[in-house]
MIKE-81510 format. One record per residue (C-alpha): residue number from 1; residue in three letters; x, z, y. Coordinates in steps of 0.5 Angstrom, whole numbers, plus 2048, in hexadecimal, padded with zeros to 3 digits. Layout:
REM MIKE-81510
+-----+---------+-----+-----+-----+
| num | residuo |  xx |  zz |  yy |
+-----+---------+-----+-----+-----+
| NUM |     ALA |   X |   Z |   Y |
...
+-----+---------+-----+-----+-----+
//
This chain:
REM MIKE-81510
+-----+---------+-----+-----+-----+
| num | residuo |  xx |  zz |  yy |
+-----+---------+-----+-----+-----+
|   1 |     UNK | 7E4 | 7C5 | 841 |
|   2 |     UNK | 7E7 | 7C6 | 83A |
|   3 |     UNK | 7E9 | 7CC | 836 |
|   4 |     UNK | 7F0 | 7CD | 836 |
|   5 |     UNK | 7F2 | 7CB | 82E |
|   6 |     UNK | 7F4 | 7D2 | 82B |
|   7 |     UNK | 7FB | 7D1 | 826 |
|   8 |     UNK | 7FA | 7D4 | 820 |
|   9 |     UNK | 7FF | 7D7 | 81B |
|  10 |     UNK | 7FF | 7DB | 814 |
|  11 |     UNK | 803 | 7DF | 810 |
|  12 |     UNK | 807 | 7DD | 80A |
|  13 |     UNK | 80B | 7E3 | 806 |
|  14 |     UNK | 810 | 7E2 | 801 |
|  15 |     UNK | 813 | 7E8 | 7FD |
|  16 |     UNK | 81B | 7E9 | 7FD |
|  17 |     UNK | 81D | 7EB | 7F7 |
|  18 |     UNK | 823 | 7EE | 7F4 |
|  19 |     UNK | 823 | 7F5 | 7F8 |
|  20 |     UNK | 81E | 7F9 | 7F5 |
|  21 |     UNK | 81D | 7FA | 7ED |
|  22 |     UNK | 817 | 7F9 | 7EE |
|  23 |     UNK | 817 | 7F2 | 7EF |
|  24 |     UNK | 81B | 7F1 | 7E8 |
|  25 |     UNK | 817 | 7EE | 7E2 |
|  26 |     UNK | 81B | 7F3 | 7DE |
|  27 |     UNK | 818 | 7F9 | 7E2 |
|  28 |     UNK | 813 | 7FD | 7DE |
|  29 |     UNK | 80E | 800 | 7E2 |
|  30 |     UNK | 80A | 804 | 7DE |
|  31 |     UNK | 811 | 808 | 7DC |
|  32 |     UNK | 814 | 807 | 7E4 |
|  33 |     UNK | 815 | 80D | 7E8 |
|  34 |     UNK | 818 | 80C | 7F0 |
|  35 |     UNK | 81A | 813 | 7F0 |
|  36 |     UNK | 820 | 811 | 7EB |
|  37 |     UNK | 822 | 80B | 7EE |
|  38 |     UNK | 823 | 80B | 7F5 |
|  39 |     UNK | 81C | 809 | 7F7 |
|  40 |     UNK | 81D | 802 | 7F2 |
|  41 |     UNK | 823 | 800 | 7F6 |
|  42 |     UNK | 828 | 7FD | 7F2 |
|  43 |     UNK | 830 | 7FF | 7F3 |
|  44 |     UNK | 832 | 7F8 | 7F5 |
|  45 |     UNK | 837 | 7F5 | 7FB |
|  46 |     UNK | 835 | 7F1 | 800 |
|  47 |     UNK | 837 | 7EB | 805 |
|  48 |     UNK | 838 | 7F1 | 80B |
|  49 |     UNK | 83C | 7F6 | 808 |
|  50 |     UNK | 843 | 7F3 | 809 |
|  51 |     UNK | 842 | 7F5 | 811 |
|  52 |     UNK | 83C | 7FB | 811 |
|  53 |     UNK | 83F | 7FF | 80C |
|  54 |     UNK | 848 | 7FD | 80A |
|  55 |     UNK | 849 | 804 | 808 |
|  56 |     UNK | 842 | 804 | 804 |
|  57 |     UNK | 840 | 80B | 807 |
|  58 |     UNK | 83A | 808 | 808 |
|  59 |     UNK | 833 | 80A | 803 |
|  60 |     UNK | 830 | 805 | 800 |
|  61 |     UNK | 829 | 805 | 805 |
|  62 |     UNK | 82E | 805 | 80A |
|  63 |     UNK | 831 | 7FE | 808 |
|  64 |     UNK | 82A | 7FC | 806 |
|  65 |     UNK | 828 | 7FD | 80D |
|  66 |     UNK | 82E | 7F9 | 810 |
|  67 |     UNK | 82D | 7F3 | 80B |
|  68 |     UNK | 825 | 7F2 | 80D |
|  69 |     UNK | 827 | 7F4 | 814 |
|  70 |     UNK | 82B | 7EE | 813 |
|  71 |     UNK | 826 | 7E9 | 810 |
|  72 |     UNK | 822 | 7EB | 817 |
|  73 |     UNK | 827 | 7E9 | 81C |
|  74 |     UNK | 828 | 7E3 | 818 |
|  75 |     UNK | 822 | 7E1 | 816 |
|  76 |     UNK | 81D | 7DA | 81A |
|  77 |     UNK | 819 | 7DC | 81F |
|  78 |     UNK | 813 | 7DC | 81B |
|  79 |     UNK | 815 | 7E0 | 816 |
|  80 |     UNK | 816 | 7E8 | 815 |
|  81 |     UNK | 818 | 7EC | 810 |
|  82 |     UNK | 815 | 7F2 | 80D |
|  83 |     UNK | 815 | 7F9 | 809 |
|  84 |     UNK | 80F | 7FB | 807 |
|  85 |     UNK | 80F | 801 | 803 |
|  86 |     UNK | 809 | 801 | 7FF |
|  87 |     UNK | 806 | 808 | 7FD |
|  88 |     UNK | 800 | 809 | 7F8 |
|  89 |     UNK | 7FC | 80F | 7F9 |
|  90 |     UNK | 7FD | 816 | 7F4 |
|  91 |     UNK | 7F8 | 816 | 7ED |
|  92 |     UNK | 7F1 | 816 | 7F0 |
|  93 |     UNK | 7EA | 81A | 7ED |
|  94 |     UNK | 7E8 | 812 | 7EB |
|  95 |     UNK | 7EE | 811 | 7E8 |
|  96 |     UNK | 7EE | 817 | 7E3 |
|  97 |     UNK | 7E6 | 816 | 7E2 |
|  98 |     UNK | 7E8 | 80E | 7E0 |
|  99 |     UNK | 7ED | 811 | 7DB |
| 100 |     UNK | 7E8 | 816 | 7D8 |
| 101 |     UNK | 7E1 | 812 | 7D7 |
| 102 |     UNK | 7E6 | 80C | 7D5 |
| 103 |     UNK | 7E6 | 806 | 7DA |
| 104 |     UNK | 7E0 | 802 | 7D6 |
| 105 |     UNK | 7DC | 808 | 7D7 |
| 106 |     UNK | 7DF | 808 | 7DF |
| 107 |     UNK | 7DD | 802 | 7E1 |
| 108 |     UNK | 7D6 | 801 | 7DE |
| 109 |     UNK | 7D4 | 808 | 7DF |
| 110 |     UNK | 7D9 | 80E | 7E2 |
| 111 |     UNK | 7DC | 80A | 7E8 |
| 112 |     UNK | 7D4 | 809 | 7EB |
| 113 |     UNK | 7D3 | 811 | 7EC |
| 114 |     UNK | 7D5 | 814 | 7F2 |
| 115 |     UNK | 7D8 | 819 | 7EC |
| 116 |     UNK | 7D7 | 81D | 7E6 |
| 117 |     UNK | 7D4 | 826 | 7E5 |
| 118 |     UNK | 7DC | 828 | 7E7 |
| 119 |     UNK | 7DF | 822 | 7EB |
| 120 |     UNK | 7DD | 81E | 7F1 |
| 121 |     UNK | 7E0 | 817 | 7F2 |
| 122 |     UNK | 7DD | 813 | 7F6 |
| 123 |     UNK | 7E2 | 812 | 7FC |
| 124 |     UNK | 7E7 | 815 | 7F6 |
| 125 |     UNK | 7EC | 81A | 7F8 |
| 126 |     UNK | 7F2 | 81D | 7F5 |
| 127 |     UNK | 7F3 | 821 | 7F0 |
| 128 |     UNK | 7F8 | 827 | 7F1 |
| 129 |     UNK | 7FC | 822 | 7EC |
| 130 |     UNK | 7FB | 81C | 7F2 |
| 131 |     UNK | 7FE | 821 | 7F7 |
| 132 |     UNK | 804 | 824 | 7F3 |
| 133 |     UNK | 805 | 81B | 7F2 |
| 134 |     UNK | 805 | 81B | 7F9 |
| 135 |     UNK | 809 | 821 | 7FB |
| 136 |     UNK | 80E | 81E | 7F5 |
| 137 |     UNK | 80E | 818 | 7FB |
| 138 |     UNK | 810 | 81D | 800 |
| 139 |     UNK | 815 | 820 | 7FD |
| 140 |     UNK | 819 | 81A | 7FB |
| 141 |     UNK | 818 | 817 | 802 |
| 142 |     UNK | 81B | 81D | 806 |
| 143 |     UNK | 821 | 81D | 801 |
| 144 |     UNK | 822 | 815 | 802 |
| 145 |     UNK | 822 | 816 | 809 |
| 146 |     UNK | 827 | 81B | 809 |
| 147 |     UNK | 82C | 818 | 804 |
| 148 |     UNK | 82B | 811 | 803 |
| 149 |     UNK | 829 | 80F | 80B |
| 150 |     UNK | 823 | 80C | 80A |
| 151 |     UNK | 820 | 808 | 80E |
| 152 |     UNK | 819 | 80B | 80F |
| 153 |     UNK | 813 | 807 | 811 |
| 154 |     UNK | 812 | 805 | 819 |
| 155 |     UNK | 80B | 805 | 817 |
| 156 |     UNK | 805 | 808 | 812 |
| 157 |     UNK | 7FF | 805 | 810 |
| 158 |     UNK | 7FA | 809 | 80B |
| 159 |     UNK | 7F3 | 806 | 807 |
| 160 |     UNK | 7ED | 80A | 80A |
| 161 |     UNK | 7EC | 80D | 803 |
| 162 |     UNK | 7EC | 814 | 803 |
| 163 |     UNK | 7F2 | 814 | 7FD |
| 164 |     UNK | 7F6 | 811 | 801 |
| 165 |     UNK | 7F5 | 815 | 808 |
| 166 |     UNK | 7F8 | 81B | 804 |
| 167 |     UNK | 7FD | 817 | 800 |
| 168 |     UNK | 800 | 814 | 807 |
| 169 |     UNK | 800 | 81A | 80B |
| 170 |     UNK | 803 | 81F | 805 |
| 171 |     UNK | 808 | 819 | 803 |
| 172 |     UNK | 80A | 818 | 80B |
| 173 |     UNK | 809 | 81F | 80E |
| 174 |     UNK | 80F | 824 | 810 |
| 175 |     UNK | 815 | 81E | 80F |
| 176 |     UNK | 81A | 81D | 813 |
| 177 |     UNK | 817 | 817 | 816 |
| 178 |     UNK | 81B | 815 | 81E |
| 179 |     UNK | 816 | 816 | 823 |
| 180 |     UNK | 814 | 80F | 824 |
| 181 |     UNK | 812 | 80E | 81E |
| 182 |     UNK | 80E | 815 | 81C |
| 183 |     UNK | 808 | 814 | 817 |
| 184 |     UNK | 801 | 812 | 81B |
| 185 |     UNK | 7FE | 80D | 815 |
| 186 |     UNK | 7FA | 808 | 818 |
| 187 |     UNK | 7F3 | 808 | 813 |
| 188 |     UNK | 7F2 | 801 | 810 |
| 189 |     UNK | 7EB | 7FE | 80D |
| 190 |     UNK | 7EE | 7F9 | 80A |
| 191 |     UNK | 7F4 | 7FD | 806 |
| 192 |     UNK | 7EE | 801 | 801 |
| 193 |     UNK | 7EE | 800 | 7FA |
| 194 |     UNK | 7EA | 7FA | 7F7 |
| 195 |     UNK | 7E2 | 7FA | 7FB |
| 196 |     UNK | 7DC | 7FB | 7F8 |
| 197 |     UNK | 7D8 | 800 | 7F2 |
| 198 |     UNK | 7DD | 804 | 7F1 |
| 199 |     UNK | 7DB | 80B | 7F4 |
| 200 |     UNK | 7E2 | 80D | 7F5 |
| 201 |     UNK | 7E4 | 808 | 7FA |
| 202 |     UNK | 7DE | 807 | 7FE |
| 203 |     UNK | 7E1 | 80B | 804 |
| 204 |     UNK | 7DF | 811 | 808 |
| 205 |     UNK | 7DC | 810 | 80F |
| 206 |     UNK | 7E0 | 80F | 815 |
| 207 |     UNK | 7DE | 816 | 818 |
| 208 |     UNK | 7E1 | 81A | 811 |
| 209 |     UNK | 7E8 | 816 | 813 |
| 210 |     UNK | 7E9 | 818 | 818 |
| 211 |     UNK | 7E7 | 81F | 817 |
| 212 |     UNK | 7EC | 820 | 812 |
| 213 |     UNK | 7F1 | 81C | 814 |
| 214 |     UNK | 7F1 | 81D | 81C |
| 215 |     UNK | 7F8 | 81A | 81E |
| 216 |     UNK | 7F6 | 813 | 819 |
| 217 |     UNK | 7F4 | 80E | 81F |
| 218 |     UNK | 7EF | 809 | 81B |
| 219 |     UNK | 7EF | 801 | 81D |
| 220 |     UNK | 7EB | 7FE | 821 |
| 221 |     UNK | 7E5 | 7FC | 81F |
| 222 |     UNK | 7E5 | 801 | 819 |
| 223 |     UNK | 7DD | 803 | 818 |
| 224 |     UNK | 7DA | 80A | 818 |
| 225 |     UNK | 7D7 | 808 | 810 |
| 226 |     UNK | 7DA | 804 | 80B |
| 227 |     UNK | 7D7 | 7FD | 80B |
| 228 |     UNK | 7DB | 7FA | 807 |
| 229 |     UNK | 7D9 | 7FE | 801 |
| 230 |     UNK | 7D3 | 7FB | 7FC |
| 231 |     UNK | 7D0 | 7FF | 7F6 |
| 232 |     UNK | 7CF | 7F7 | 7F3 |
| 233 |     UNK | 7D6 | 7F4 | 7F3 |
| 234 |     UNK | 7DD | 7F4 | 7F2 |
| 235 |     UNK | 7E2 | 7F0 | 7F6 |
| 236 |     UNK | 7E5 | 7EC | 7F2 |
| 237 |     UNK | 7ED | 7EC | 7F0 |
| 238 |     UNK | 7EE | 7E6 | 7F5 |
| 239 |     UNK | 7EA | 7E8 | 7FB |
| 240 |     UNK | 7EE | 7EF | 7FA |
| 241 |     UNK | 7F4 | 7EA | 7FB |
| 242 |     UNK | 7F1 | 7E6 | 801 |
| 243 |     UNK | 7EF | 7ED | 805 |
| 244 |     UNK | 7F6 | 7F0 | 804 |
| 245 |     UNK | 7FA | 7EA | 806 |
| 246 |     UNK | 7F4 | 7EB | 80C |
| 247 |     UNK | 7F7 | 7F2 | 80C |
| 248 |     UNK | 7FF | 7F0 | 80D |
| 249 |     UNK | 7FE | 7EA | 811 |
| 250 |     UNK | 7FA | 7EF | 817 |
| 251 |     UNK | 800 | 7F4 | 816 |
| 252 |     UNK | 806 | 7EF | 817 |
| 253 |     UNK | 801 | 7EC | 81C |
| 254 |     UNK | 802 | 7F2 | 821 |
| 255 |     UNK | 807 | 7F6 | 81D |
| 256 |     UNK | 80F | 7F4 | 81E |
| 257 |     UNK | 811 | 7FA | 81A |
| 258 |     UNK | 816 | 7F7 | 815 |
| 259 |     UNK | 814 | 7FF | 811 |
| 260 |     UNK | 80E | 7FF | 80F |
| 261 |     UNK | 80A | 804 | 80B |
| 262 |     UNK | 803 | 802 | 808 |
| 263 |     UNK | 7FF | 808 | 803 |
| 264 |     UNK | 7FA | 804 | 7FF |
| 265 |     UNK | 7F8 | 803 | 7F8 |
| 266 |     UNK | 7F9 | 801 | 7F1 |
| 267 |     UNK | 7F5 | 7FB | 7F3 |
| 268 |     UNK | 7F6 | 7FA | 7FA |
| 269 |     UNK | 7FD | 7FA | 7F9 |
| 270 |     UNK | 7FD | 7F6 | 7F2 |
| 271 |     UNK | 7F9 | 7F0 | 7F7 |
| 272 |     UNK | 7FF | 7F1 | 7FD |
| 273 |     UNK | 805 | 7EF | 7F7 |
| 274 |     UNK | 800 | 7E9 | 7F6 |
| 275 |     UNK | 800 | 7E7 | 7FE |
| 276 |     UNK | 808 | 7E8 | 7FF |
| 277 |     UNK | 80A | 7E5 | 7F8 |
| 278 |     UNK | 80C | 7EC | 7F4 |
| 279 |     UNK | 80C | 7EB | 7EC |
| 280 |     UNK | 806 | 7F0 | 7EA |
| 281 |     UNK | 809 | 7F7 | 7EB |
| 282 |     UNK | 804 | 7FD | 7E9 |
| 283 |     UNK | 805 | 803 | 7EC |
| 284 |     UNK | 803 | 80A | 7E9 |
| 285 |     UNK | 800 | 80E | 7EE |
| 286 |     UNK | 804 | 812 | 7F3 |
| 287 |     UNK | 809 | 80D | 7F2 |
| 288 |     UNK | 80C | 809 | 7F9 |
| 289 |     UNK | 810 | 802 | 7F8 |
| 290 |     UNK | 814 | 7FE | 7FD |
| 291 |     UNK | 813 | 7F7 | 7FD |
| 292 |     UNK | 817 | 7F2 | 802 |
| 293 |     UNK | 813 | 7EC | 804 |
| 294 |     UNK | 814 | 7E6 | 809 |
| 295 |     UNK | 80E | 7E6 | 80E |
| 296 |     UNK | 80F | 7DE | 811 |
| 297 |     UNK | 80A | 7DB | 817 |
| 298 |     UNK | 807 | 7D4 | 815 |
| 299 |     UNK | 804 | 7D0 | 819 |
| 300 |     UNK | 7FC | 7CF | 817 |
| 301 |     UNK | 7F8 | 7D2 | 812 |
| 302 |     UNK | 7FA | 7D4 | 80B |
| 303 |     UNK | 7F6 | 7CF | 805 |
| 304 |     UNK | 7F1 | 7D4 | 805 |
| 305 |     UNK | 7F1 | 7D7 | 7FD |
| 306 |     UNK | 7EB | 7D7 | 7FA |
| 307 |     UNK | 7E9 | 7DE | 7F7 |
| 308 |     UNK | 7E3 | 7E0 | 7F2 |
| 309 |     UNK | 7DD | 7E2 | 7F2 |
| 310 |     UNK | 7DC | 7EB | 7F3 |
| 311 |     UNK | 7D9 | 7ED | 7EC |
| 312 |     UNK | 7D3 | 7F0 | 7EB |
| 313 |     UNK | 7D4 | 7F8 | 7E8 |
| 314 |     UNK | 7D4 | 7F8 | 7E0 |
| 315 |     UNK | 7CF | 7FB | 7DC |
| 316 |     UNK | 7D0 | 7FF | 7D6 |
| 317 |     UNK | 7CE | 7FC | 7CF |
| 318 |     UNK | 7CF | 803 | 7CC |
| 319 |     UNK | 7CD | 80B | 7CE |
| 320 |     UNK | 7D3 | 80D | 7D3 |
| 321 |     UNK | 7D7 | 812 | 7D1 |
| 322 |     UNK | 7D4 | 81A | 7D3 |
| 323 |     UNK | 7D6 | 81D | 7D9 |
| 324 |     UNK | 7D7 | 823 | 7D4 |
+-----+---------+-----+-----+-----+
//
């Protein structure tokens, strides 16, 4: 008796451009502030606003909200669209220990160490500057719902690292959220920041998790200690890519959420730009960014894309920079 054949699928994203700043190549990141412009999203009319809104009584969110409404119900039967919001976490001890030693001295020395004499950074957490970020975060979204009706995420993911457990839970705790759509941020493996020699984001075991954050359900599968995490290598720019497009796929596989918050990384959320075809858009920590992609079901297996080898820890050429 032969096994039944097992139909496979894949995923294939595009980003739909034209709704946010953030997608247009004469938007600075380095200068971009969400908190002024609306969360990027651009004053612009759209194909529903004739029948949604004749009056034009309606904010911008809302009209948003109905165009991509009517992108869903007109759209194949193997194709969805979605909002993701995509938050970076709040500055973290690594990040002001980076900017202090240098990044030369950072990736050959500093980055190694669990810490310094004053700091611990392995497993960065905030500063109190990353909480404020966060708090910042908070803020405009209690203010957004409230005037600007925005449609709030339907479900919420969070990297395992400890910057992003506080950053979610500070951005996210105490809105105004409707009830079936509360805060309980699903903790991913595969959202973290890129793996390998960096203490700062070798995670903290299973059992710390969900001590601190008790309410925070972790995915199946998720392990007590951290395996992924060598002191030998870093992953590699494309193998960081090929995981968090692993990570999108595992989500639009069992998530029909069409509102989706992600808090993740400078390099996790660079590398899922890459898998939905976004321009190269930085974000500065504690900043939150909205991108609107296609998400299309293909029969078979996408060409598999090759990835570079991870790379060995750096070394020093000369004395690293005094912890004094």
């Amino acid at each position: 008796m032969t096994a039944k054949s097992v139909k496979r699928s894949s995923f294939n994203y595009t980003t739909i451009t034209g709704f946010f700043l953030q997608d247009e190549p004469t938007t600075a990141p380095d200068s971009f502030d969400y908190t002024t412009v609306n969360f990027g999203l651009m004053n612009r009319p759209y194909d529903t606003d004739d029948e949604y809104d004749p009056k034009h009584e309606k904010t911008q969110w809302q009209r948003f909200e109905q165009q991509l409404s009517h992108y869903n119900i007109q759209s194949g039967q193997n194709e969805r669209y979605i909002l993701l919001y995509l938050g970076r976490h709040g500055q973290g001890v690594h990040n002001v220990a980076e900017d202090f030693y240098g990044t030369h001295d950072w990736n050959c020395y500093w980055s190694k160490k669990d810490g310094n004499e004053t700091d611990t950074w392995a497993d960065a957490h905030l500063t109190p500057l990353g909480e404020q970020q966060a708090r910042i975060a908070n803020k405009f979204w209690a203010t957004e719902i409230v005037e600007q009706k925005i449609p709030v995420p339907e479900r919420y993911y969070t990297s395992p690292l400890d910057r992003c457990l506080v950053t979610a839970n500070i951005t996210f705790s105490g809105l105004d959220l409707p009830s079936q759509q509360s805060f309980i941020p699903t903790v991913k493996e595969l959202l973290r920041e890129t793996i390998g020699i960096h203490t700062c984001d070798r995670r903290s075991n299973k059992t710390y998790i969900h001590d601190q954050f008790p309410d925070y359900p972790v995915e199946a599968g998720f392990t007590e200690e951290d395996e992924l995490w060598s002191p030998d290598w870093r992953e590699s720019d494309s193998a960081t890519e090929v995981r968090l497009k692993k990570l999108l796929d595992d989500v639009v596989a069992h998530d029909d959420s069409t509102y989706i918050s992600l808090t993740a990384h400078s390099g996790a959320i660079a590398a899922i730009l890459r898998a939905v075809g976004h321009q190269r858009f930085s974000l500065r920590t504690g900043a939150v960014m909205p991108v609107l992609i296609k998400a299309e079901t293909v029969p078979g297996n996408l060409p598999s894309k090759s990835t570079a080898p991870p790379k060995g820890a750096s070394t020093c050429k000369t004395n690293p920079t005094p912890s004094s």
